[in-house]
MMTF fields as JSON, N, C-alpha, C and O atoms, coordinates in Angstrom:
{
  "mmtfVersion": "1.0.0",
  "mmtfProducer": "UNKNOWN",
  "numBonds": 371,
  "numAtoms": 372,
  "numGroups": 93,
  "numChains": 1,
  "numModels": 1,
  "chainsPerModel": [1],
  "groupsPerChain": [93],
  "chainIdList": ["A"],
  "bondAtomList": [4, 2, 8, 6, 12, 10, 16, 14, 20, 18, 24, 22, 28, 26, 32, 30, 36, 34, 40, 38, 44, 42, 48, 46, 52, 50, 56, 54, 60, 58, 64, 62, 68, 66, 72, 70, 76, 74, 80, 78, 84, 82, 88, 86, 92, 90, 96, 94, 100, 98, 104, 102, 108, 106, 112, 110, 116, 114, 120, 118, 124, 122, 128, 126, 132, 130, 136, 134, 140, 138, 144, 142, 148, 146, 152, 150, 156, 154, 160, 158, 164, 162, 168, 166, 172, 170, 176, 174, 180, 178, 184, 182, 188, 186, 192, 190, 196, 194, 200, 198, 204, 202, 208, 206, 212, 210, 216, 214, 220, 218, 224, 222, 228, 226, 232, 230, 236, 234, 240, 238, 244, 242, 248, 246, 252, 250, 256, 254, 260, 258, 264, 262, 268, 266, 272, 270, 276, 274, 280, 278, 284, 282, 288, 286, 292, 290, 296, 294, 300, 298, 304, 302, 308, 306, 312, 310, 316, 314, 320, 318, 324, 322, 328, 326, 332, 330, 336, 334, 340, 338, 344, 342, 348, 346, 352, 350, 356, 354, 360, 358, 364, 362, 368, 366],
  "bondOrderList": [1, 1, 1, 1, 1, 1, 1, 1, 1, 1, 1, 1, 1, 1, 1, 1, 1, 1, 1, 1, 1, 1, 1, 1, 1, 1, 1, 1, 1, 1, 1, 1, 1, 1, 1, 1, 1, 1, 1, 1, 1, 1, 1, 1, 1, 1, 1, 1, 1, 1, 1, 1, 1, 1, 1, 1, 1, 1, 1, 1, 1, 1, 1, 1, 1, 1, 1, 1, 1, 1, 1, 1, 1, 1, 1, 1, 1, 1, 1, 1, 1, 1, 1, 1, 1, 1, 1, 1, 1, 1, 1, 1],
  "groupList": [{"groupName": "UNK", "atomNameList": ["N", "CA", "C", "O"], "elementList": ["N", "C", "C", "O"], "formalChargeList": [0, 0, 0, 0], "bondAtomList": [1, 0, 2, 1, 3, 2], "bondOrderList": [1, 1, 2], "singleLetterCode": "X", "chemCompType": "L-PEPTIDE LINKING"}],
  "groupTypeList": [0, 0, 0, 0, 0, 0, 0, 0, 0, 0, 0, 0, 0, 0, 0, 0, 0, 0, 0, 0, 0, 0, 0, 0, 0, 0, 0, 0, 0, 0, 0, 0, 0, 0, 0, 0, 0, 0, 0, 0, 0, 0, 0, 0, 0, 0, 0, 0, 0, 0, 0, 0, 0, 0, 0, 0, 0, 0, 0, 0, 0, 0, 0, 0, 0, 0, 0, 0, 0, 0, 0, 0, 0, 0, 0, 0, 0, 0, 0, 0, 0, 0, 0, 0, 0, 0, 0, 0, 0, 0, 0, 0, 0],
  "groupIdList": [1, 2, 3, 4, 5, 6, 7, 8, 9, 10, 11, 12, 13, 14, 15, 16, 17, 18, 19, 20, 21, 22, 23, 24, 25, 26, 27, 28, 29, 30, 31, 32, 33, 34, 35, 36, 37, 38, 39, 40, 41, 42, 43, 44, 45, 46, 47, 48, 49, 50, 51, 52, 53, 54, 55, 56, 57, 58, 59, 60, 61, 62, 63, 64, 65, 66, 67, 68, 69, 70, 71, 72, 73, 74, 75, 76, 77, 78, 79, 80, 81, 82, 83, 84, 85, 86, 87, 88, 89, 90, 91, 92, 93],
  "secStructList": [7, 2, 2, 2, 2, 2, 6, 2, 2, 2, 2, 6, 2, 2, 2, 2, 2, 2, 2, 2, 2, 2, 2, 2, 2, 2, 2, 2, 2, 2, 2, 2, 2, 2, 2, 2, 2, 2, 2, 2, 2, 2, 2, 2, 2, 2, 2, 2, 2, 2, 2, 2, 2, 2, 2, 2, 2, 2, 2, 2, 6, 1, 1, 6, 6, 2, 2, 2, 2, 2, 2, 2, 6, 6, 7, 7, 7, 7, 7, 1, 7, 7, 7, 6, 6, 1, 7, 7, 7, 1, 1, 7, 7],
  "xCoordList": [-8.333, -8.181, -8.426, -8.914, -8.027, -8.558, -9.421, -9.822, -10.315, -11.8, -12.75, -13.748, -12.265, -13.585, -13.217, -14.105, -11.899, -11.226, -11.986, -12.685, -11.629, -12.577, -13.837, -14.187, -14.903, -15.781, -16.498, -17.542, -15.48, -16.101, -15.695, -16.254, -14.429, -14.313, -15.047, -15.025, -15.632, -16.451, -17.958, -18.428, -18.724, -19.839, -19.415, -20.43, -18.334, -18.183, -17.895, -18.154, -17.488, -17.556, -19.315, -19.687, -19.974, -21.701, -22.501, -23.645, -21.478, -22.348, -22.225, -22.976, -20.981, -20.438, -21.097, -21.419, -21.654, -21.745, -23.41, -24.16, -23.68, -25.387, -25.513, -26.487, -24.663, -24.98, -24.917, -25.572, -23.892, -23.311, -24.68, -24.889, -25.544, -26.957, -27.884, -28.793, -28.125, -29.056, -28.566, -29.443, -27.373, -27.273, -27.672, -28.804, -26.86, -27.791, -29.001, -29.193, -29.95, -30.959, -32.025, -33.047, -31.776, -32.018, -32.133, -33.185, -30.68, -30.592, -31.09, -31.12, -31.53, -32.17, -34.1, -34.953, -34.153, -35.641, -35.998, -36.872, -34.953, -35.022, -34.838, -35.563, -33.954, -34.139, -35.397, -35.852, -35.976, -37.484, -38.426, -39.273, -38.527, -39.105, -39.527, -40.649, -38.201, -37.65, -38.667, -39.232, -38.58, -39.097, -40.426, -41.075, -41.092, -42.178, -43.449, -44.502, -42.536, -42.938, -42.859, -43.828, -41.823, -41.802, -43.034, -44.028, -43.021, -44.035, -45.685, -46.58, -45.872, -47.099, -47.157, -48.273, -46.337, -46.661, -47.056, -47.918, -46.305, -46.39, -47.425, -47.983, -48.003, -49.389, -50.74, -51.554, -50.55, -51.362, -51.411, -52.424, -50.331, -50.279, -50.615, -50.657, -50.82, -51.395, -53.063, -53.838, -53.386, -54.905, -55.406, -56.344, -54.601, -55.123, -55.063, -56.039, -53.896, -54.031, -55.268, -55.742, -55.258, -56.38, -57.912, -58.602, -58.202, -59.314, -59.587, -60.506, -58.295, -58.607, -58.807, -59.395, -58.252, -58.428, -59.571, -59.853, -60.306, -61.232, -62.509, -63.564, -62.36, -63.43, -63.047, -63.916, -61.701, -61.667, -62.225, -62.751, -62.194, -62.748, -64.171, -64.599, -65.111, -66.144, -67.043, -68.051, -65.998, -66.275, -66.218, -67.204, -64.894, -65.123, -65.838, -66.203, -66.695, -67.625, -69.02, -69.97, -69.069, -70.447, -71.167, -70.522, -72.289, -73.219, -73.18, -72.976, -73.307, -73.272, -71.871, -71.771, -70.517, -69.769, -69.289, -68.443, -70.073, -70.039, -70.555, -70.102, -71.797, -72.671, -72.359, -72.956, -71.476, -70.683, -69.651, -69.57, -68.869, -67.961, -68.579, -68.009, -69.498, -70.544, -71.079, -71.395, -71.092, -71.673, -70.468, -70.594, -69.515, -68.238, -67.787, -67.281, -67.948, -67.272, -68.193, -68.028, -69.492, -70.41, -71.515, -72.299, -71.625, -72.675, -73.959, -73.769, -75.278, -76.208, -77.328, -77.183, -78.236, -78.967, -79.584, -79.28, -80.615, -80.898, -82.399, -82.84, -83.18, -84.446, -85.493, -86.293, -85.488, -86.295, -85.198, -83.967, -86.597, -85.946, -86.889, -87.892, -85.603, -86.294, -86.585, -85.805, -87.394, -87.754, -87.516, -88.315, -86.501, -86.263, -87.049, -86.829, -87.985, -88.767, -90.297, -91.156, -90.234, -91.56, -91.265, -90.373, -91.623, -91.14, -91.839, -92.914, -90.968, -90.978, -91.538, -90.895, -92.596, -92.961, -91.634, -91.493, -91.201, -90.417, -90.696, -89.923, -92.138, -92.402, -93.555, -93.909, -94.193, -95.547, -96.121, -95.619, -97.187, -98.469, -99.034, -99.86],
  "yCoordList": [63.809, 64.614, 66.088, 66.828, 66.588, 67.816, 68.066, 69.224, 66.881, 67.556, 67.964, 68.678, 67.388, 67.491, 68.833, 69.379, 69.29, 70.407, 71.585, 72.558, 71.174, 72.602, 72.966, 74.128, 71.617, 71.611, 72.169, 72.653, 71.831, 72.564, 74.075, 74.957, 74.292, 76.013, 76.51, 77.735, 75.955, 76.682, 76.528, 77.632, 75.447, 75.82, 76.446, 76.816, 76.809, 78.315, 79.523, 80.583, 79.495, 80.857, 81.155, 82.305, 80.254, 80.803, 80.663, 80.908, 80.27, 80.467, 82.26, 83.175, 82.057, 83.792, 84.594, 85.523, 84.787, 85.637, 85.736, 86.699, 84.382, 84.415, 85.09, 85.792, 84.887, 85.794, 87.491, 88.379, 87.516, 89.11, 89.547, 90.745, 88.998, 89.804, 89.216, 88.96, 88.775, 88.432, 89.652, 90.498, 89.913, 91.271, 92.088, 92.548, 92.545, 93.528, 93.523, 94.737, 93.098, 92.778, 92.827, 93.513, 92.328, 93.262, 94.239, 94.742, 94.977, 96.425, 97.458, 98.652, 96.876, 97.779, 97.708, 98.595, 96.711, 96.352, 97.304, 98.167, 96.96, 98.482, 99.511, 100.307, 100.157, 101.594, 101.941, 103.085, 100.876, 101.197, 101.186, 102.076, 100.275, 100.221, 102.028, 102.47, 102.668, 103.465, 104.804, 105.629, 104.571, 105.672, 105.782, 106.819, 103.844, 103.97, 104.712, 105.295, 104.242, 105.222, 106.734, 107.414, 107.219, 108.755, 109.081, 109.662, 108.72, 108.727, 108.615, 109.034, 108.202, 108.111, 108.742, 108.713, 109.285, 110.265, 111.654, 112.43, 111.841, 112.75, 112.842, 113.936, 111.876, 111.428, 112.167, 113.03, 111.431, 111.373, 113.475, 114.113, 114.001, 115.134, 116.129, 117.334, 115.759, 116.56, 116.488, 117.443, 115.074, 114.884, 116.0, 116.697, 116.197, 116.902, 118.497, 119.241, 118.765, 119.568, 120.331, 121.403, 118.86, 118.947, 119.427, 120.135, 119.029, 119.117, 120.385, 121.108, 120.719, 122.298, 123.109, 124.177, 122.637, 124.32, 123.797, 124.388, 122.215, 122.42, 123.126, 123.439, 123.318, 123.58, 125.445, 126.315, 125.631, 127.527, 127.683, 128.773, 126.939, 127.046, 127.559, 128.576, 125.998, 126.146, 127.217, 127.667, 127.731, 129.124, 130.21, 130.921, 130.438, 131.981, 131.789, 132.848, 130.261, 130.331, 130.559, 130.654, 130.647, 130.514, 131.788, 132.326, 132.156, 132.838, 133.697, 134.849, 133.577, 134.741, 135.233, 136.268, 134.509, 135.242, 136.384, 137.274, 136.029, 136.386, 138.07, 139.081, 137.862, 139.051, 139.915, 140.987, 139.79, 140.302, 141.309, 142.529, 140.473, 141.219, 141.958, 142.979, 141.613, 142.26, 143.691, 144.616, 143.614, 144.738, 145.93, 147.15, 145.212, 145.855, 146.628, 147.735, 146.071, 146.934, 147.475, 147.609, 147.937, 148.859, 148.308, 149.135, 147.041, 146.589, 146.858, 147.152, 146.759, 146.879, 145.647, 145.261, 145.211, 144.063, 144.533, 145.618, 143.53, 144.113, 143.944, 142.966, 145.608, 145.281, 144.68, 143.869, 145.161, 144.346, 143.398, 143.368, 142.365, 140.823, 141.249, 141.855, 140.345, 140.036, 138.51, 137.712, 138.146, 136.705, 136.305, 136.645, 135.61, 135.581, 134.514, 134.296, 133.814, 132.801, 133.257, 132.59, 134.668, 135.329, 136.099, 136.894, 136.197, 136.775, 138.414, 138.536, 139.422, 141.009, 141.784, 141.985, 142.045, 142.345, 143.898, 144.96, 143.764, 144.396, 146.158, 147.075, 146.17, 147.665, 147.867, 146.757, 148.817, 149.203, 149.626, 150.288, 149.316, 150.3, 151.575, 152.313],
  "zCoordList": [3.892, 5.073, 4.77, 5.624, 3.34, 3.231, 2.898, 3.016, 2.173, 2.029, 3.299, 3.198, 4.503, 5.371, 6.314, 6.969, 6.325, 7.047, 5.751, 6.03, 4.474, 3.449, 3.342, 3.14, 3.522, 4.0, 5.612, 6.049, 5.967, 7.794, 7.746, 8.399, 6.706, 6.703, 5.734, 5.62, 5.068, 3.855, 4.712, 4.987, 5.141, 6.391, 7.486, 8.075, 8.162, 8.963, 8.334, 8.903, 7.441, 6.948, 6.178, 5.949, 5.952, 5.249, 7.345, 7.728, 8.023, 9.352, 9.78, 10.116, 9.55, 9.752, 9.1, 9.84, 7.598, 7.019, 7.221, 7.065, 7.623, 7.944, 9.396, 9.668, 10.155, 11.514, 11.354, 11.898, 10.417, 10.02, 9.352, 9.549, 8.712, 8.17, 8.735, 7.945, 10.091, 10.969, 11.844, 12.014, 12.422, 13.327, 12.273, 12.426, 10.831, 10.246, 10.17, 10.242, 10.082, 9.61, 11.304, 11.287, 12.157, 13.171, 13.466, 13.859, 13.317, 13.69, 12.87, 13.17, 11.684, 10.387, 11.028, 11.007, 11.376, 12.135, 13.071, 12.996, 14.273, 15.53, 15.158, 15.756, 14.141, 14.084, 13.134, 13.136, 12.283, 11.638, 12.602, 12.52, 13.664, 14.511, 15.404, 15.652, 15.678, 16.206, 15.937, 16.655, 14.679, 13.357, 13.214, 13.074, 13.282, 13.65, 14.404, 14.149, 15.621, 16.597, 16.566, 16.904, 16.202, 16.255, 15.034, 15.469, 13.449, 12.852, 13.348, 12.614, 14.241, 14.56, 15.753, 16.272, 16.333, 17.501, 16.71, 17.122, 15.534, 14.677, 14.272, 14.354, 13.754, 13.237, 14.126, 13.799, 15.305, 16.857, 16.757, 17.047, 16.382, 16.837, 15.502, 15.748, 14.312, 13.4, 13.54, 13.49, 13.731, 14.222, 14.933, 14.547, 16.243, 17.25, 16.564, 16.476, 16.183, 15.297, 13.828, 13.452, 13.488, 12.818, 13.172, 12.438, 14.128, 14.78, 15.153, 14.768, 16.318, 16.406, 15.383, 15.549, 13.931, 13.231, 12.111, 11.069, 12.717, 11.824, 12.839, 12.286, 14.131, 15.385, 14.769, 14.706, 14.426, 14.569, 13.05, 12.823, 12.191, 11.063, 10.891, 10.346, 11.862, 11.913, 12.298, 11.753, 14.133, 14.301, 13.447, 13.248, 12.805, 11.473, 10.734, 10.223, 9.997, 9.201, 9.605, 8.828, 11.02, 11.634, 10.773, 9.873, 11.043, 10.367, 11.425, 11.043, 12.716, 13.739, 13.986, 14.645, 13.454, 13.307, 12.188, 12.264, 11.256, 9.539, 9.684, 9.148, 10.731, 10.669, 11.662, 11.565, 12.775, 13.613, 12.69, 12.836, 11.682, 10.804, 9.617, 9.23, 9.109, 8.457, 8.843, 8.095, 10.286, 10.513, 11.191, 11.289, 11.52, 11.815, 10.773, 10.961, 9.553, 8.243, 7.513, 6.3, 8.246, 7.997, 6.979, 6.513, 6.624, 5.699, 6.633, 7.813, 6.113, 6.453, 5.773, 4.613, 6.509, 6.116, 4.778, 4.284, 4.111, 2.552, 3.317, 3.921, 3.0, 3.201, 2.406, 2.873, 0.947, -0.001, -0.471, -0.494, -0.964, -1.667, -3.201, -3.578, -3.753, -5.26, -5.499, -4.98, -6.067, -6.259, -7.578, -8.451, -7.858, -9.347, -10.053, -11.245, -9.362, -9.782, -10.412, -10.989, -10.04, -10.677, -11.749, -11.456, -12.826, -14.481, -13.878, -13.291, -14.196, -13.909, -15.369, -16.4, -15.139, -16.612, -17.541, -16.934, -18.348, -19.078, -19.077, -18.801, -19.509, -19.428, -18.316, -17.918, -17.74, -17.095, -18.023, -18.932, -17.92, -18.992, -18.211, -18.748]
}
């Protein structure tokens, strides 16, 4: 008579302790879940981020913006070129 009463309390108590980490084990799910989401809204919003300051990038590197500031801080274009692919003779005769 007492084995089957120790037996039915020893399988309710591994029923109990299996429900007790099925609710944990849930609720550890939804709040990752939770996180998920906020992580990738985050995500969604550095992108956009991204983009714009690779578009303001592109603008300050432009060449017509370069020469705008170029000429703002008083440089002046170079009128002669040198060609370094042609050998410059050392002395004149």
């Amino acid at each position: 008579m007492k084995k089957p009463l120790f037996i039915i309390g020893i399988l309710s108590c591994i029923v109990v302790s299996l429900l007790v980490t099925r609710i944990g084990l849930v609720n550890s799910i939804s709040t990752t879940g939770i996180t998920l989401v906020n992580i990738q809204k985050e995500i969604a919003d550095l992108k956009d981020q991204n983009e714009l300051l690779e578009v303001q990038y592109l603008q300050a590197a432009s060449y017509t913006n370069l020469d705008k500031k170029a000429t703002k801080l008083g440089y002046i274009p170079v009128t002669s070129e040198v060609d370094l692919s042609v050998p410059i003779p050392l002395a004149l005769r």
